[in-house]
C-alpha positions in Angstrom: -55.7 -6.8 9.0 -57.2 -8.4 12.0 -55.2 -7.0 14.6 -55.1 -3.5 12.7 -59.2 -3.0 13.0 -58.7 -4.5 16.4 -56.5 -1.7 17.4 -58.5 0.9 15.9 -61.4 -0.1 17.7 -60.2 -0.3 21.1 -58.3 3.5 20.8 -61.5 4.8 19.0 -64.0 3.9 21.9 -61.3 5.0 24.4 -61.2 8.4 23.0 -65.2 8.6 24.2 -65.0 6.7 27.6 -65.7 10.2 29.8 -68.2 12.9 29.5 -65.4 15.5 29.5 -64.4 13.7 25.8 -67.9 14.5 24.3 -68.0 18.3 26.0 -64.4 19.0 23.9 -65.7 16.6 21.2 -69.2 18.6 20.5 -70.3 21.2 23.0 -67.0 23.5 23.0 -66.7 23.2 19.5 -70.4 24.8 18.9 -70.3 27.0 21.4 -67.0 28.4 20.2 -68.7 28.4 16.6 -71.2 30.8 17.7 -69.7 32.9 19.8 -66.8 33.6 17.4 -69.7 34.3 14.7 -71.5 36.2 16.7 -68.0 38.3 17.8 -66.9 38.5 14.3 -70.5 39.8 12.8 -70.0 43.6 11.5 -66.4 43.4 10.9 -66.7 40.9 8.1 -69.1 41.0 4.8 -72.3 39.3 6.4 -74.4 42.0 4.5 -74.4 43.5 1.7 -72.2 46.9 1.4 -74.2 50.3 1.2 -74.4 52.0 -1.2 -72.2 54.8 -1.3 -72.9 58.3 -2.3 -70.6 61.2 -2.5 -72.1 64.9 -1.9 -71.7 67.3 -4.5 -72.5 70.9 -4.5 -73.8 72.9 -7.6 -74.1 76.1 -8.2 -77.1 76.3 -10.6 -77.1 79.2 -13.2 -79.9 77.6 -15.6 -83.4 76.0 -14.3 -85.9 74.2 -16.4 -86.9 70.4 -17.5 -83.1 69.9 -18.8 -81.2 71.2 -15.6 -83.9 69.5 -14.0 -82.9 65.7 -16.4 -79.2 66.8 -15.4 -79.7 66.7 -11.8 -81.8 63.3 -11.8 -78.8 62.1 -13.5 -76.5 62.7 -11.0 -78.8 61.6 -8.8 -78.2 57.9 -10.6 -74.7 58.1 -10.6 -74.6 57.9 -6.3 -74.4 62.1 -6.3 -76.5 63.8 -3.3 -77.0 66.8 -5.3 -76.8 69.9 -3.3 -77.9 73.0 -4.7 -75.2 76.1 -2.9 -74.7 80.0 -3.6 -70.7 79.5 -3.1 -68.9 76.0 -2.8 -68.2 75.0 0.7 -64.5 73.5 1.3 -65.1 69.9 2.3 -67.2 69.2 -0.8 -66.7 68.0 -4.9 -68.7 71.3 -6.8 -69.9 72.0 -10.3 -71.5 74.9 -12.0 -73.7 74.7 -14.5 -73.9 77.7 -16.9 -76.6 80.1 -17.7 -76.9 78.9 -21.2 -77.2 75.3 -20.4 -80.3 74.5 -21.6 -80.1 77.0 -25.0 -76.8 75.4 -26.0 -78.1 71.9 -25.9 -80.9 73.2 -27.8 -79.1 74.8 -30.6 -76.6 71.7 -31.0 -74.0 73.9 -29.9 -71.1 72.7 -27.8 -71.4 73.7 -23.3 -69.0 73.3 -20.7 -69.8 72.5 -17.2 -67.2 73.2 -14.8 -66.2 70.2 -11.6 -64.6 71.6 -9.1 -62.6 68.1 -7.5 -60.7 67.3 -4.5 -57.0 66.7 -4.5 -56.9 65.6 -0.9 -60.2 62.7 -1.4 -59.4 59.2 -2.9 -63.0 59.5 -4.6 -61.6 62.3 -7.0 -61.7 59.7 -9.6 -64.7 58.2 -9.3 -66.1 61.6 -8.7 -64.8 62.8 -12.3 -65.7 59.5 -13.9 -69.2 59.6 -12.5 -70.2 63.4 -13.9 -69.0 62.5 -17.2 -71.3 59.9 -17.4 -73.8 61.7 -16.4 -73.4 65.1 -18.8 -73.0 62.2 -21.1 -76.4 60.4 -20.8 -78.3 63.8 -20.9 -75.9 64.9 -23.9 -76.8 61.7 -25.8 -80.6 62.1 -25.1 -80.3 65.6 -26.0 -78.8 64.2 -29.4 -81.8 62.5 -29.9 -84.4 65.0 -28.7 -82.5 67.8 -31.1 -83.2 65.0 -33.6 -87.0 65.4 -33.1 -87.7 68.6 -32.9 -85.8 68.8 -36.0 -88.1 66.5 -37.8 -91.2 68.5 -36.2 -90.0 71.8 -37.3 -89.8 70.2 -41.0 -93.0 69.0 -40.7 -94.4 72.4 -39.3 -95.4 71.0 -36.1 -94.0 73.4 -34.7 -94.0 77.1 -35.3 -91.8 79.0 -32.5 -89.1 78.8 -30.7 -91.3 78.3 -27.5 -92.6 75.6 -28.8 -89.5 74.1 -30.1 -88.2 74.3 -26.0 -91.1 72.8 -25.2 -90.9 69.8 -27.7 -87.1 69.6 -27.2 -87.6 68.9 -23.4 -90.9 66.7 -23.5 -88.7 64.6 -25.8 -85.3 64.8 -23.6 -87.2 63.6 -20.7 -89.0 60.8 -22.9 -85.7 59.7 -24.2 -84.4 59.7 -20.5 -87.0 57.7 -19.3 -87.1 55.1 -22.1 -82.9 54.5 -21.0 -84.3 53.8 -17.4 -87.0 51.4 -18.9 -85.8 49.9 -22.5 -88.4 48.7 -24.0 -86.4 44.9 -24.8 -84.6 43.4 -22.5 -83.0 39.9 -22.6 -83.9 37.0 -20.7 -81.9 34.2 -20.2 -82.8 30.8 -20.4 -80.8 27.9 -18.6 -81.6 24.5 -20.0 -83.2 22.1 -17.3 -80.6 21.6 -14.2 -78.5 24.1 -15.0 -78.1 26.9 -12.2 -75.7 30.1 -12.2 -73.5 30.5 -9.2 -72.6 34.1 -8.8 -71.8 34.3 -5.0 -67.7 34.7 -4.8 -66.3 37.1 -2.3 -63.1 38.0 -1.3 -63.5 37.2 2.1 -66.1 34.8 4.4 -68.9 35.8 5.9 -68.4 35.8 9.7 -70.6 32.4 10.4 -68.4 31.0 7.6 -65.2 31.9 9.3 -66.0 30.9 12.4 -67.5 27.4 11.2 -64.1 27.3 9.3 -62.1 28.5 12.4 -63.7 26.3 15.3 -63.6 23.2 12.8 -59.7 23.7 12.1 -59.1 24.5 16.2 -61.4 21.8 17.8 -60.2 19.1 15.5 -56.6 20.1 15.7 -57.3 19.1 19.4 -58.6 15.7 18.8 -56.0 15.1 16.6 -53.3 16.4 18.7 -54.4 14.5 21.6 -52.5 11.0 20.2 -49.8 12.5 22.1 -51.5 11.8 25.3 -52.1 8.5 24.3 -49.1 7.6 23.1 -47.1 9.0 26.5 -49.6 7.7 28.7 -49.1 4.4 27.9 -45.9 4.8 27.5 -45.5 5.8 31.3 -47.8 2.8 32.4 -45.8 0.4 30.7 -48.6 -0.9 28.1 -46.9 0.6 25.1 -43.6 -1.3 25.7 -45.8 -4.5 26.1 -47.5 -4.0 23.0 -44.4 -3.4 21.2 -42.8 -6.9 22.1 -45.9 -8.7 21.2 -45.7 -10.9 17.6 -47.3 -7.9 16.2 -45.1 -5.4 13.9 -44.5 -1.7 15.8 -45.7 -0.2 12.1 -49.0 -2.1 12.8 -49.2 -1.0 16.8 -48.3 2.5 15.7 -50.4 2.6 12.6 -53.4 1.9 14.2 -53.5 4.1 17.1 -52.6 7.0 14.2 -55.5 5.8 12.1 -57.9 5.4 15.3 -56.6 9.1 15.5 -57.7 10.1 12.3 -61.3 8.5 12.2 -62.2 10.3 15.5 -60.9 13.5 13.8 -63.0 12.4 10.2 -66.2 12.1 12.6 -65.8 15.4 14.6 -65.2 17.4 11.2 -68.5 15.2 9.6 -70.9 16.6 12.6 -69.8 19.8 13.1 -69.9 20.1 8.8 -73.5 19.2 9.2 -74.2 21.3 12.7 -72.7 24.8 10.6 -74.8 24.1 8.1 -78.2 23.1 9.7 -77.2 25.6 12.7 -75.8 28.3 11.4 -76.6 28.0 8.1 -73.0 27.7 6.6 -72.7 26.5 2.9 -70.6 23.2 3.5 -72.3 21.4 0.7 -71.2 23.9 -2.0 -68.2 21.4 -3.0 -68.9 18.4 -0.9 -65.6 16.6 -2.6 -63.1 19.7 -2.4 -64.1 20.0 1.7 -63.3 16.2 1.8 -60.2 15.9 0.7 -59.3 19.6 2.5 -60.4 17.5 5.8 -58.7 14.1 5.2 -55.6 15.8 4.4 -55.7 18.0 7.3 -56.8 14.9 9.5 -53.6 13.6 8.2 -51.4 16.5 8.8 -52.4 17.2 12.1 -51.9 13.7 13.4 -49.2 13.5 12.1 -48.0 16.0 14.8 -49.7 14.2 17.2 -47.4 11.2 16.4 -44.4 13.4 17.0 -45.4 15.6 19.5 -45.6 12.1 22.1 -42.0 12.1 21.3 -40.9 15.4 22.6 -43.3 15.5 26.0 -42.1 13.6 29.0 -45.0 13.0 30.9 -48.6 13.1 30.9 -49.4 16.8 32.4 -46.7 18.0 29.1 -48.8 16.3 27.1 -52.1 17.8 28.3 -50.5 21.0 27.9 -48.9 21.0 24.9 -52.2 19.7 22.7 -54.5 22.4 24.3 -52.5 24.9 24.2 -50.6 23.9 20.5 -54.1 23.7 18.8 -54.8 26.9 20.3 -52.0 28.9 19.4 -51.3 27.3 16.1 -55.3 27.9 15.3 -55.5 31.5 16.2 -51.7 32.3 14.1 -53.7 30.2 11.4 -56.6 32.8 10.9 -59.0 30.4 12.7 -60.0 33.3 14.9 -60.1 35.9 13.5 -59.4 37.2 9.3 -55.9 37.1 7.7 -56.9 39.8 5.8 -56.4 42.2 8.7 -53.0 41.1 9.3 -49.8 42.4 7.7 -48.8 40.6 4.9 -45.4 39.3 6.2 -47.6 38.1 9.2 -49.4 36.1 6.3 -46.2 34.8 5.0 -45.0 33.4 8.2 -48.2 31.5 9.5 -47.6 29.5 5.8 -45.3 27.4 8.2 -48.7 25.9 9.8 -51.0 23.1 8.6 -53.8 25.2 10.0 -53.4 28.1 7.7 -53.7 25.9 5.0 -56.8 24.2 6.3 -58.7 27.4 7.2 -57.3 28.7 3.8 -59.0 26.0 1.5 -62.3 26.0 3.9 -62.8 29.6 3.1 -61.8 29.5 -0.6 -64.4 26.8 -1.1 -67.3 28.6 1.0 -66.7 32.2 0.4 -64.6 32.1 -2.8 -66.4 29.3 -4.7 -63.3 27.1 -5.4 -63.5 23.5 -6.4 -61.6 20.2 -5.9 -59.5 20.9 -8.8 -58.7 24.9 -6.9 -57.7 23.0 -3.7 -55.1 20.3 -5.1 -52.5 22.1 -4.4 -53.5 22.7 -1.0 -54.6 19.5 -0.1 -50.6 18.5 -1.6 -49.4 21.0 1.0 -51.2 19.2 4.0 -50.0 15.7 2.8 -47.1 16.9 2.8 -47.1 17.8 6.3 -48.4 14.7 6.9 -45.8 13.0 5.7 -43.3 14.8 7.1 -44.3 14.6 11.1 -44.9 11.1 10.4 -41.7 10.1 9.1 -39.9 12.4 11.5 -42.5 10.9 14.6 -41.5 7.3 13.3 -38.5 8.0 13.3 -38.2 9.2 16.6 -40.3 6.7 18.5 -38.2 3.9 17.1 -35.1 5.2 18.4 -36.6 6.5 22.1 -38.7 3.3 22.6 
């Protein structure tokens, strides 16, 4: 155990002996954050949608306090009511009828006539929406008929003027108590208890990029126990080690673990730099985003292990972890959404350990999941983990 921490040590503090180590260790990786955020802000939901509102034209044949309800209606029902003569061609219509008013009045049944739009995907909605609409005014007109009723047994009122009038002072009344019931329910929590309602389908653009610079950067770090690996391989140090009274597992195994601690510590400050910098919400499920990061720590070195047996020399190895962590990163979603991409493009990137990792990081900050909803991911990423290990072992043994 001994010689294992000894190991560790020594390839930890070599990964940190140059200032160009701390600029792809720190600066890049928030820089990269910000601009990607900053890139990304608009096409993603950093703000709430606006509201929509569709334009319908009506041609009015009645006037008075209930055409008058009607229209305030549709007004609440996202309609930018436009009074018209003749119905333009672009536009959703209705007419409402010259007896409007006296049919509600009277109890007697009145049909309003929609004119929709086969060629709009809001037809729908549209049709939906009026109903609702006739409907509240038809209900409050249910209730007002109910009134003036009462009144006219009562002898309150004596004409049929006055009947109008009490029939729309108590439409309106009835209207207005709807948009201001007079009990509402309040909800208590008991002590500690909060309600988390903010799940979206997709992050927010600082969230992604947080996500997406994390996943890249560190799959960098990670990567790089290729160079290691190869460069002492070419100087001759590696071979040393190996015929030392110390087991190859042990040599091996800690230069992969020294590996994964330097990956553990990137992911840790730049956890706590998205959310005190750009105000990302890493501590929603502090033990889900663990065990997303120590598998993908894992997983990606892992690859490291068996990239050093596939490059030849020390500029191949360079190459290959910059521009492998790049590539694999961007086909991963870390730069930009998967949403946008076709969904056999989404199917195909599966085949990377960074989808996965970007994947679960979003889930957790945009789509509230928990340690229990990641599992399954965090099984996936062992599994590559296990897999370029045992493959990298494998490998080495047999070249070295």
């Amino acid at each position: 155990m001994y010689r294992l921490w000894g190991i560790i040590r020594t390839e930890f503090l070599r990964r940190f002996d140059g200032p160009m180590a701390w600029v792809f260790f720190l600066l890049l990786p928030f820089l990269f954050t910000a601009a990607v955020g900053a890139g990304l802000s608009g096409m993603m939901n950093d703000a709430p949608p606006e509201e929509v509102r569709i334009r319908l034209a009506v041609i009015q044949q009645d006037e008075g306090p209930v055409v008058d309800a009607l229209f305030a209606a549709l007004t609440g029902v996202n309609f930018d009511v436009e009074v018209v003569d003749t119905f333009p061609d672009d536009t959703f219509g209705l007419i409402v009828p010259a007896e409007f008013s006296e049919r509600l009045l009277d109890g007697d049944e009145v049909t309003l006539t929609l004119r929709i739009r086969s060629d709009s995907s809001n037809t729908p909605a549209v049709e939906q929406a009026v109903r609702a609409a006739i409907g509240r005014v038809g209900g409050a007109a249910l209730v007002a008929r109910a009134g003036v009723a009462q009144a006219r047994d009562a002898n309150l009122v004596a004409t049929p003027e006055d009947e109008a009038t009490l029939f729309s002072e108590l439409l309106l009344d009835t209207l207005a108590a709807v948009e201001t019931p007079a009990a509402v329910a309040n909800v208590v929590w008991p002590a500690g208890v909060t309600l988390e309602t903010e799940t979206r389908d997709m992050a927010n653009s600082a969230e992604h990029a947080s996500a997406g610079q994390i996943v890249t950067w560190v799959q960098i770090t990670l990567l790089s126990a290729a160079e290691v690996l190869v460069d002492e391989r070419l100087r001759g140090t590696l071979k040393r080690m190996l015929v030392m009274p110390t087991s190859r597992a042990l040599i091996l195994g800690g230069k992969v673990l020294a590996t994964v601690l330097a990956g553990l510590l990137q992911i840790a400050i730049l956890l706590i730099g998205g959310a005190a910098v750009f105000n990302v919400g890493w501590d929603r499920a502090p033990l889900a985003v663990t065990a997303v990061s120590l598998a993908f720590a894992l997983a990606a070195a892992g690859m490291g292990l068996l990239l050093a047996t596939i490059v030849k020399t020390g500029g191949q190895a360079s190459s290959a972890v910059v521009g492998l962590s790049m590539t694999m990163a961007a086909l991963g979603g870390a730069w930009f959404p998967l949403e946008v991409t076709p969904p056999l493009f989404r199917q195909i990137v599966r085949v990377l350990p960074a989808t996965w990792a970007v994947r679960a990081y979003e889930d957790i900050l945009a789509r509230g999941a928990t340690f229990a909803d990641v599992l399954p991911t965090v099984g996936v990423l062992l599994g590559f983990a296990v897999l370029f290990t045992v493959i990298g072992v494998l490998r080495f043994n047999r070249y070295e």
